[in-house]
C-alpha positions in Angstrom: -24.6 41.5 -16.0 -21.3 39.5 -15.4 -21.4 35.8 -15.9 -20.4 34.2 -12.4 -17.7 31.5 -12.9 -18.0 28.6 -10.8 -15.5 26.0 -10.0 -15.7 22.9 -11.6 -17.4 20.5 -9.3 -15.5 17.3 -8.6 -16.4 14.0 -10.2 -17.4 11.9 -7.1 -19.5 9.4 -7.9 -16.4 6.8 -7.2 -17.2 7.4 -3.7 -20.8 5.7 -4.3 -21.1 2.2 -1.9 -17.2 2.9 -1.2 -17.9 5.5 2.2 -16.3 5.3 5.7 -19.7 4.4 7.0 -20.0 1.4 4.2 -17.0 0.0 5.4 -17.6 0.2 8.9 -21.1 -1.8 7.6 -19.2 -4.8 5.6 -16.7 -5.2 8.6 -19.1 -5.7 11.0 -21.1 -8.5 8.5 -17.5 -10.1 7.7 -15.6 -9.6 10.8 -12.7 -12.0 9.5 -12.4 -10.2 6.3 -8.8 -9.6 5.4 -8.2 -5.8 5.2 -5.2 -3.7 3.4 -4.8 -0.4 3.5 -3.4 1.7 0.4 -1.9 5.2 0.1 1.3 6.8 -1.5 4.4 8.1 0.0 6.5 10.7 -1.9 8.4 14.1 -1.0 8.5 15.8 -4.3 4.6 15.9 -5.7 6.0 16.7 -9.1 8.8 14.7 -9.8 8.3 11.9 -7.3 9.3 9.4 -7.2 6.2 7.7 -5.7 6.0 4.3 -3.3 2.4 3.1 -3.3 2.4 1.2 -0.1 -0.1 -1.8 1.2 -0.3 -2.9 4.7 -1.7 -6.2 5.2 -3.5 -5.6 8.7 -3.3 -9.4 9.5 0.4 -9.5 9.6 1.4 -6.4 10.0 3.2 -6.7 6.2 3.9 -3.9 4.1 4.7 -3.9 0.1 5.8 -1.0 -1.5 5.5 -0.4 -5.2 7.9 2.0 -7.4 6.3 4.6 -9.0 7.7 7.7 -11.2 4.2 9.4 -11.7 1.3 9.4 -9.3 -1.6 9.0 -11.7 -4.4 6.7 -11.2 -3.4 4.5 -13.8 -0.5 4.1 -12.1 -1.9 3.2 -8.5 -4.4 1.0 -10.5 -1.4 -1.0 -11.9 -0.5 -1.1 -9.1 -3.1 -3.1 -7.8 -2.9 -5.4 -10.6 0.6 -6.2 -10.3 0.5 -6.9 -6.5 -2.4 -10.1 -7.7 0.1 -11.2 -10.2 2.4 -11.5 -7.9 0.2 -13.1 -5.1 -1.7 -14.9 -7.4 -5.5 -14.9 -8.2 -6.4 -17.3 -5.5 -4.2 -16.2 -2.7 -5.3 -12.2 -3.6 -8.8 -13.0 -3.2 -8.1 -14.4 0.0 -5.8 -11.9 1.8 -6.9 -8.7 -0.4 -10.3 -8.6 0.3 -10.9 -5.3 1.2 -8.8 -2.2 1.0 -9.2 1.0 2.5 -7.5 4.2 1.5 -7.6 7.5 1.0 -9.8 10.0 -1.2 -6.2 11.0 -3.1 -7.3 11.9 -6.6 -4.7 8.9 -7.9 -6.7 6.4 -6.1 -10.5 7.2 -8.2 -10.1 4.1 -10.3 -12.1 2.0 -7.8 -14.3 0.3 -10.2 -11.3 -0.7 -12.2 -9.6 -1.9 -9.0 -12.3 -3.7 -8.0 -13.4 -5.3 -11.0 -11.7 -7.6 -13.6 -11.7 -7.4 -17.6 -13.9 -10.8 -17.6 -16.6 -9.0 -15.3 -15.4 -11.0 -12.4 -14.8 -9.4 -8.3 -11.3 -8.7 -7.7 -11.5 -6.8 -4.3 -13.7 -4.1 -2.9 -12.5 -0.7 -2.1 -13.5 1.7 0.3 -12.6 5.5 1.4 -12.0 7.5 4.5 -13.3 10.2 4.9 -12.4 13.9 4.2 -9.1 14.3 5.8 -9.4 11.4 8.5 -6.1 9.7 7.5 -6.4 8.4 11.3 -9.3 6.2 9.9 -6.3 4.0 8.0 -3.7 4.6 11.0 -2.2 1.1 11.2 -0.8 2.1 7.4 0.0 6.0 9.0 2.2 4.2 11.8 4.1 1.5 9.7 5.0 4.8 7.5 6.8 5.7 10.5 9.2 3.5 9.5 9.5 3.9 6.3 10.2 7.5 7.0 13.2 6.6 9.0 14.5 5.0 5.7 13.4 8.1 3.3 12.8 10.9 5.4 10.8 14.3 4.6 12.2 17.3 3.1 14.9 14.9 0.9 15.3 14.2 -2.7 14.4 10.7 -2.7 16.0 9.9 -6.0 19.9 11.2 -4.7 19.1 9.0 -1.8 18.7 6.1 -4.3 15.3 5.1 -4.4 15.3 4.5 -8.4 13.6 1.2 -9.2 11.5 -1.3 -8.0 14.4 -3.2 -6.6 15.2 -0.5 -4.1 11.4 -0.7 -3.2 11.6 -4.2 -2.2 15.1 -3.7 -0.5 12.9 -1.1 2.0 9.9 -3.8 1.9 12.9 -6.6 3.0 13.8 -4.6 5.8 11.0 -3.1 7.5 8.9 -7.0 7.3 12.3 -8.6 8.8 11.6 -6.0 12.1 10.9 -8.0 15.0 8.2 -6.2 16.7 7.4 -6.1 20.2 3.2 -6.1 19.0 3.9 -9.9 17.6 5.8 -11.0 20.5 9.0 -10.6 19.0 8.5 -12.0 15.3 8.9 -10.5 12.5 5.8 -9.7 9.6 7.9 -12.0 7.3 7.7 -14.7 10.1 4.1 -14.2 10.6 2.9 -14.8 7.1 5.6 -17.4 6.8 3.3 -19.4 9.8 -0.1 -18.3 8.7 0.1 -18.4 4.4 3.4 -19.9 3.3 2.0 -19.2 -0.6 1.8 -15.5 0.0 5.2 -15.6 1.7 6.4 -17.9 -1.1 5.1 -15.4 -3.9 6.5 -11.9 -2.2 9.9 -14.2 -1.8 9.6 -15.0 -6.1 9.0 -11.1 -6.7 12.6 -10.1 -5.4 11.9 -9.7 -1.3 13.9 -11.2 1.0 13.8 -12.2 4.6 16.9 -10.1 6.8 18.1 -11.5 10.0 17.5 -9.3 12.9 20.4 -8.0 13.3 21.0 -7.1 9.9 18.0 -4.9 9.4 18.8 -1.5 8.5 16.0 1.1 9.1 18.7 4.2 7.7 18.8 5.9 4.8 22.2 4.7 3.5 20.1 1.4 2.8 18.9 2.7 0.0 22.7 3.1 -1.2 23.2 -0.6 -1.3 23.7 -2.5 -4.6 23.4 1.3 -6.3 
């Protein structure tokens, strides 16, 4: 008789405690908890490059990080680098929970959510099977993003090379005044509510843009190339 060859089953025992459902069940015992939602923006799967983007439900606030791979390692770093640059004690506070996607770069979740010393760094949970609208605050602030680095382009001709170029497109989308926070920008907003954070995202190379200056275009990625 021929052997019958099954696919290898998938390894998902991140998803353990880290459901939809056990999300839905820590929000509703910590209503004030500060959620950010992760995923990863790219056109060419292959060659990238790759923004890993947070969006800081409070504030409407998103930071994107440069990626040239899409590993897990590198989404985990990712992580990691956005606490340095907040800062243990302001992270803790306003990364308390983040919710993404089942993406195969985001599996590290006991990594992410746990520090080298053994101490809590965050908690991370998953939507579910193809629900991206579960994390749709994130899905609509992409909308913007996309008018900067559209579909169907090569990403790198446009000049998105570096981290510097990710916090040029960070700059510009937080300085939007937006008709949801009566006319104030994200930047503003965290400016009022945690002038650390807005102080540490300022140290890391973003930079508040008057209104009138923002660019939400493509040839802003051409600037300072």
């Amino acid at each position: 008789k021929k052997s019958v060859e099954y696919a290898k089953r998938k390894d998902r025992s991140y998803l353990k405690g880290r459901t939809f459902t056990e999300f839905n069940a820590y929000m509703e015992e910590n209503p004030h908890a500060h959620v950010v939602e992760m995923d990863t923006v790219y056109n060419d799967i292959i060659n990238g490059p790759f923004i890993q983007t947070f969006k800081f439900l409070k504030y409407d606030l998103l930071i994107c990080f440069y990626h040239e791979s899409k590993t897990s390692e590198d989404m985990l770093k990712g992580i990691i680098l956005l606490e340095e640059i907040l800062g243990v004690e302001v992270f803790a506070k306003e990364v308390e929970v983040i919710l993404t996607d089942r993406g195969s770069e985001f599996v590290s979740a006991t990594e992410a959510e746990t520090r080298e010393d053994g101490s809590r760094r965050t908690r991370v949970y998953y939507c579910d099977s193809m629900a991206s609208w579960q994390k749709g605050s994130l899905e609509n602030v992409h909308l913007l993003l996309r008018e900067i680095c559209p579909k169907e382009t090569d990403l790198y001709r446009l000049g998105l090379t570096s981290q510097k170029k990710a916090n040029l497109i960070s700059s510009h989308i937080n300085s939007y005044p937006k008709k949801k926070l009566d006319g104030k920008s994200s930047f503003q907003l965290i400016e009022f509510y945690d002038p650390q954070m807005a102080d540490a995202l300022y140290s890391s190379g973003m930079t508040p843009i008057q209104p009138d200056d923002v660019i939400l275009k493509p040839y802003l990625l051409k600037e300072d190339s």
